[in-house]
N, C-alpha and C positions, 0 to 999 in steps of 0.2 A: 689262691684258694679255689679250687672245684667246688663245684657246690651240688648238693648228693641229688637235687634235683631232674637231673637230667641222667642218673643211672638207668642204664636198660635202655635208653632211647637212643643210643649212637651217636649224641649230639655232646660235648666235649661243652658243659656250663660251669664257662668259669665265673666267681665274683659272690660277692653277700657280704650282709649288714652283720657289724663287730661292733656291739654294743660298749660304750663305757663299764668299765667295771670287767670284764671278761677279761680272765690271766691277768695280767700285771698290764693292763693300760688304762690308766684313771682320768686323762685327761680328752682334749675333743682329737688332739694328735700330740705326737712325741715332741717337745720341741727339743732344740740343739743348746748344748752347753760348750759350743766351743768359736761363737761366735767371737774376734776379733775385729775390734775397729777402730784404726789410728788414725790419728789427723795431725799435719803439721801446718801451722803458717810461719811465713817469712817474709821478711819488711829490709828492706835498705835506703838509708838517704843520701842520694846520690850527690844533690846539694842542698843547702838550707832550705830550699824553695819545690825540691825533686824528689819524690821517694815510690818508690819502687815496692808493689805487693804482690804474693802468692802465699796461695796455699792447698790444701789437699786434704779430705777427708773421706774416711769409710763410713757410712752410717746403716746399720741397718731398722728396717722400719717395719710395723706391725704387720702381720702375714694373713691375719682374718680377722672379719670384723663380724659383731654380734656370735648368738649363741650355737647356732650349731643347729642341723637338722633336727627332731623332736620326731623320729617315725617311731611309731610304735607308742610312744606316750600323746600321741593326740587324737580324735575323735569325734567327729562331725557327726553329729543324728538328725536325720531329715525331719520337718514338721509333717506331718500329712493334714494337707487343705482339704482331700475329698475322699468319699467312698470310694467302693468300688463300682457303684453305678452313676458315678458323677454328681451324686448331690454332697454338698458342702457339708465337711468334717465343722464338729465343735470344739478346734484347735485350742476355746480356752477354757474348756474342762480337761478337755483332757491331748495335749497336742502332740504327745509322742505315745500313742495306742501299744506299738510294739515292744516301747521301754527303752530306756536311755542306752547306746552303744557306749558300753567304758573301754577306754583300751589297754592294751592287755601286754604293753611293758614289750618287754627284751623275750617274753616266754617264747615267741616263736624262732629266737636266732638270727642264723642264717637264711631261713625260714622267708623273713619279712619281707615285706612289699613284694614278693615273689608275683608275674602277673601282674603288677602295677610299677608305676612311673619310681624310681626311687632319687632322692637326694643323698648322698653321702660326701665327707670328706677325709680325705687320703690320712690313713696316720703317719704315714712316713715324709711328710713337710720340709723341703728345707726351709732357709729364712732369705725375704726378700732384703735386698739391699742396693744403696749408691753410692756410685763413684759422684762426689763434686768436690770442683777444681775451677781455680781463676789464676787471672794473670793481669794488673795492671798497674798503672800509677796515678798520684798523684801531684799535680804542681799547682801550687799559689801564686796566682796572677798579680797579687795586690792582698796586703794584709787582711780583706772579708772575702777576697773572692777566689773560691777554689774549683777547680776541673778534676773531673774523675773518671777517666776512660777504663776499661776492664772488659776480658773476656771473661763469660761465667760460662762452664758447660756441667753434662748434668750425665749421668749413663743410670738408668732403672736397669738391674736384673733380674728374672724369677720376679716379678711383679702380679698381685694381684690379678686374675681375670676374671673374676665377676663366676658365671657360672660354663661350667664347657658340657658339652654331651658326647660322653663314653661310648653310646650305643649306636652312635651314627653307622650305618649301614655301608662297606667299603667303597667309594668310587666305583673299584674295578670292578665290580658286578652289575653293574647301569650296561654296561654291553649285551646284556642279557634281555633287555628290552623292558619296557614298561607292561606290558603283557605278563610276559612270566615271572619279572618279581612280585606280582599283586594279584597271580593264577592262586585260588586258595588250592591247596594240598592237605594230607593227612596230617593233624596237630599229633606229633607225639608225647605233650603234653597233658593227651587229653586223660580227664578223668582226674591227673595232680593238681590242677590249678582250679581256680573260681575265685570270682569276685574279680576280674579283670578289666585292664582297659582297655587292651587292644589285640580280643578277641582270643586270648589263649586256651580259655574254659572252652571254646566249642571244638568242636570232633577236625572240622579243618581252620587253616589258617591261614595269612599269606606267607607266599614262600620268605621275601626279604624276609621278615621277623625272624625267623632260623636262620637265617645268613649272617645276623648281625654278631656282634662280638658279646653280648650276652643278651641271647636267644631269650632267657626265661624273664626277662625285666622287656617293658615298653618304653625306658628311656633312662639312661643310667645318668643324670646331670652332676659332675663333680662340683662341688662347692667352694669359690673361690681357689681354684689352683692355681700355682706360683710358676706361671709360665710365658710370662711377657716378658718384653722389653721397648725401654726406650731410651730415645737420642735427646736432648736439649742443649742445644748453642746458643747464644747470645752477646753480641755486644753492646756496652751499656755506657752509656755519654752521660753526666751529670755535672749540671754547672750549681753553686751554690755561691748565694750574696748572703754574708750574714748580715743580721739587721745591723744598720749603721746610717746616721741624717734620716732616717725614720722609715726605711726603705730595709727589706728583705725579699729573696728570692730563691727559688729550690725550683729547678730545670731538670728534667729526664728524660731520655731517647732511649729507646730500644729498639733493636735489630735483634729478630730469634729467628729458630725455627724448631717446632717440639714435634717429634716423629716418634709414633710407637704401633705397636700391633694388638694391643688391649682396650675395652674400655675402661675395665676398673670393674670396681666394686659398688662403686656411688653415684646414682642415679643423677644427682644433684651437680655434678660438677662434668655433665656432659650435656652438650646440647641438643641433642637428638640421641634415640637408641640404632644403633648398632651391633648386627649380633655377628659372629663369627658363623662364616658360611660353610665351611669347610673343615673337620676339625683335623682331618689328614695336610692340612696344610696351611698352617698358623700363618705362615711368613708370606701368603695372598693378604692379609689383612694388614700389610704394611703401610700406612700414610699419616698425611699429619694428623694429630691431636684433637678432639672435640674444640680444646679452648686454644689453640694456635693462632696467637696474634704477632702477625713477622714484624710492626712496625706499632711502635705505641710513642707519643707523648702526650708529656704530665707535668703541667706548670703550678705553683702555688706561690702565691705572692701576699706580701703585706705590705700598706702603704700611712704612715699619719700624715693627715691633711696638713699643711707646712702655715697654718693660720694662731693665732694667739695665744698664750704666755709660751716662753721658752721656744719661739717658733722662728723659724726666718723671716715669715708677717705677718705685721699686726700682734708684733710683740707686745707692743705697747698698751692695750684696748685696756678699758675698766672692765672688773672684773663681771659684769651682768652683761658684758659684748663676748665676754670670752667661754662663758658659762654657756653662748650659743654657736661662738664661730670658732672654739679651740676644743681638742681632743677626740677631734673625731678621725675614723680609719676607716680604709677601704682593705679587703680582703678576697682571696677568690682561689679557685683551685676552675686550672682549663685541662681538658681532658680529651685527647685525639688518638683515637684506634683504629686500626683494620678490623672488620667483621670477622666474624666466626667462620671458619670451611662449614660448607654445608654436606649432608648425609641425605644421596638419594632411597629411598627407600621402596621395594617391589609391590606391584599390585597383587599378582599372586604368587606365595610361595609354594613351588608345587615340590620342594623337596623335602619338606617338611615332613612329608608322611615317611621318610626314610632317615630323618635325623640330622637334616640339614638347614640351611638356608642360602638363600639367593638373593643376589641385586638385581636392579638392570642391566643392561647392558647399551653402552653409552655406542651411539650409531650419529652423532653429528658435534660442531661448534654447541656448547651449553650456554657460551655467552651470548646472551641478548644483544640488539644493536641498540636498541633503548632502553635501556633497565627501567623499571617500571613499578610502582606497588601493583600496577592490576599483572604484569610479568616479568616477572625480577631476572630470569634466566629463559633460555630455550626449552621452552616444554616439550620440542619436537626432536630435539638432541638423545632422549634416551626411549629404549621400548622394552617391555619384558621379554624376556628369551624366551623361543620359540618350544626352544626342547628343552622339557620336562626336566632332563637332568642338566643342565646351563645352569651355574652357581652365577654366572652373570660379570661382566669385567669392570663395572665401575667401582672406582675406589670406596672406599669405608669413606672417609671423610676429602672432598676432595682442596686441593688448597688453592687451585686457579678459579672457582667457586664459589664466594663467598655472602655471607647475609651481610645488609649495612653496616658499612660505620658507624663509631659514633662519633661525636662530638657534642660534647657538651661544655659549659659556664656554668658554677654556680657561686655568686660573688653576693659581699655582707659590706654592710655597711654598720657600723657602730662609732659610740662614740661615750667616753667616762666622762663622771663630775667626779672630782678628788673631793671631798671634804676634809679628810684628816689622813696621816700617812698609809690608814690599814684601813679607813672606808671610804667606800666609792660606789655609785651606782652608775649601770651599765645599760644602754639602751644598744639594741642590735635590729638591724631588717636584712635578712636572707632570703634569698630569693637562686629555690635550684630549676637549672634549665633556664637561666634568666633571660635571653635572648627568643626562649621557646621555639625554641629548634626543633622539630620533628624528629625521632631518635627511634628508628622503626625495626620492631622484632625479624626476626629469620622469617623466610617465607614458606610458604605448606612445600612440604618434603616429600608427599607420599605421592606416588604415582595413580595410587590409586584414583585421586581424585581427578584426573583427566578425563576431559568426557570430549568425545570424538563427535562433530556436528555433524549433519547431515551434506554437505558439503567437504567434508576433508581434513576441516580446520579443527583448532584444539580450543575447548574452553575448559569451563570446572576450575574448580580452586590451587589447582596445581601449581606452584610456583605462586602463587596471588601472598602477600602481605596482609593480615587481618586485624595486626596487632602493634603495639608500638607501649613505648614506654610512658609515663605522665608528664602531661604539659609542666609550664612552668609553675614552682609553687612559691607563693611570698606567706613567710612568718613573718612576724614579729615579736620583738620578747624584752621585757624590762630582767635586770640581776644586779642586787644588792649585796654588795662584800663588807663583811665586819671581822 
């Protein structure tokens, strides 16, 4: 779409807001009706004790989450706190003097946010989707006890990215110097536009803003676009005791590695933000995963105390010995992970004013020789780039990098009184973090917070620990079954 904007001014504005409803498009974008996705699995038993599984599936998965931009149907009206000679408004007679700003719908078109930052999403969508696929077997060691080795892997395509910016200002113009793309020049503009934010109402402008790929918008952010991908491997080790002599057991190992160039849509399932620096070059933002854990186990066990009626001892006791030393269990889940890759983050992003973003750039060894809460990694390893336009070479999330492990225990003790086949009460003591283990958060990420001492050295919170998870905690709990 041209957009009539920029008629007369020599300036080629492509791009604008296509409201719901306009022609034949009702929905937030077109979706596709020709989505196919097959899945097969297959099983062989090799021997009695042997068997052999794969399988293969297409899935695709939701392409946007929540409603959609709202430009044009929302509306912020300022309170005014004070006159014009600085003495205190009576905001609560009367706190909007001027009168409520309504807003004014789809009237303006193509028109809208013209001069200001715009959100939009693409109607022409495909659908994101994955490839998952395994391969392994299964053999019974002993009639409870079974192994279950398996490769999982995983491929995302066209995957959610959260938000991207359209209007970023080309690389190849940074040759031009920091001078001349930020020399103001004649707005051709001027006189069309007002209410701006980035200075297009006035008579001059800077030059980048006309350089950009639409000149009449301050920042064109596309809304969730389906342009990731990622890689997920894994092999997955499980040993499994079914309960039997009053003992069970459920063992798991994992060996991954999840590699993508996205963060996603969902603030909540990343550990740090991450923004794409570059949007002329997606596949710079290639490394592992916010939640990349290459090594996890995860034990869970159940134990009955081997003590009176029906027991190996002290079968024998009267029943007011066994009502104290029979039916009790120990219980517990242990839990052992590699930490999170951590995301260094820039003190200043100086390309921001052109539509970008930058890291550091990694200038030593990151690993510490004593890891540390008060310095968990080398704070002297990285420094912000020098030049202005430097997107910066450290990874998005790096994986040789990492916030602590954990480990944790959290193990129960209970124990039933039968009285009749269907009632019984239940006394429990839980206790998580039972060991109380120290289980300590990611450390400050932001460069910003280095503070250069008078001497040479580095302090500030940079790299520092501040935070950690909850000590141990003990319940207790009585349950009555009828």
């Amino acid at each position: 779409m041209v957009n009539p904007i920029g008629s007369g001014t020599g300036l080629t504005t492509l791009g604008g807001l296509v409201f719901n409803g306009d022609g034949n498009r009702r929905g937030l974008y077109d979706p596709s009706y020709s989505n196919f996705a097959p899945r097969i699995g297959l099983s062989y038993q090799i021997t009695p004790k042997f068997v052999l599984r794969s399988g293969y599936g297409l899935f695709f998965i939701p392409s946007y989450y929540g409603n959609g931009p709202a430009d044009g149907f929302t509306q912020t009206t300022p309170i005014r706190g004070t006159n014009a000679d600085n003495t205190v408004f009576n905001t609560l007679s009367n706190p909007v003097p001027n009168g409520i700003l309504l807003p004014q719908g789809s009237a303006l078109g193509n028109q809208q946010d013209i001069g200001q930052g715009v959100s939009a999403v693409r109607s022409d969508r495909t659908s994101a989707y994955l490839h998952q696929f395994m391969l392994g077997f299964e053999y019974s060691l002993r009639n409870n006890d079974l192994i279950d080795i398996n490769y999982v892997g995983n491929r995302g395509m066209k995957l959610n990215t959260g938000s991207y910016e359209r209007n970023q200002l080309n690389p190849s113009y940074f040759s031009m110097g920091l001078a001349a793309l930020t020399q103001l020049v004649p707005n051709p503009f001027y006189g069309r536009i007002s209410g701006t934010g980035c200075g297009l109402q006035n008579p001059t402008v800077a030059r980048q803003q006309l350089l950009r790929p639409y000149p009449q918008f301050c920042s064109v952010s596309e809304q969730q676009p389906l342009l990731g991908n990622s890689y997920y491997d894994a092999l997955q080790f499980t040993y499994t005791h079914r309960f039997s002599q009053g003992f069970s057991v459920l063992a798991s190992y994992t060996f991954s590695k999840y590699i993508d160039d996205v963060a996603g849509p969902v603030p909540w399932a990343v550990v740090s933000p991450s923004s794409v620096r570059n949007t002329y070059n997606l596949a710079a933002e290639k490394s592992v995963d916010a939640t990349d854990i290459p090594h996890s186990f995860v034990v869970s066990y159940i134990y009955e105390l081997p003590f009176g009626h029906n027991r190996m001892l002290a079968s024998s006791v009267s029943r007011p010995v066994d009502a104290v030393i029979g039916g009790w269990q120990v219980s517990g889940i242990s839990t052992f992970k590699v930490g999170f890759p951590l995301s260094i983050q820039t003190a200043n992003n100086t390309l921001g004013q052109f539509g970008g973003n930058r890291r550091p750039n990694t200038v030593g060894n990151p690993q510490a020789s004593s890891p540390s809460i008060d310095r968990w990694f080398n704070v002297a390893a990285f420094q912000d780039p020098s030049n202005v336009f430097d997107f910066g070479n450290t990874q998005r999330y790096i994986s040789t990098l990492r916030a602590p492990g954990y480990q944790n225990w959290d193990l129960a003790l209970q124990k039933y009184w039968h009285f009749t086949e269907s009632i019984r009460l239940q006394f429990r003591a839980e206790m998580f973090n039972a060991f109380n283990h120290p289980q300590f958060f990611a450390p400050n990420q932001f460069l910003g917070n280095r503070v250069t001492n008078a001497d040479g050295s580095y302090g500030g919170s940079f790299g520092q620990i501040s935070s950690a998870f909850p000590a141990r905690d003990v319940q207790f709990a009585m349950k009555f079954y009828w």
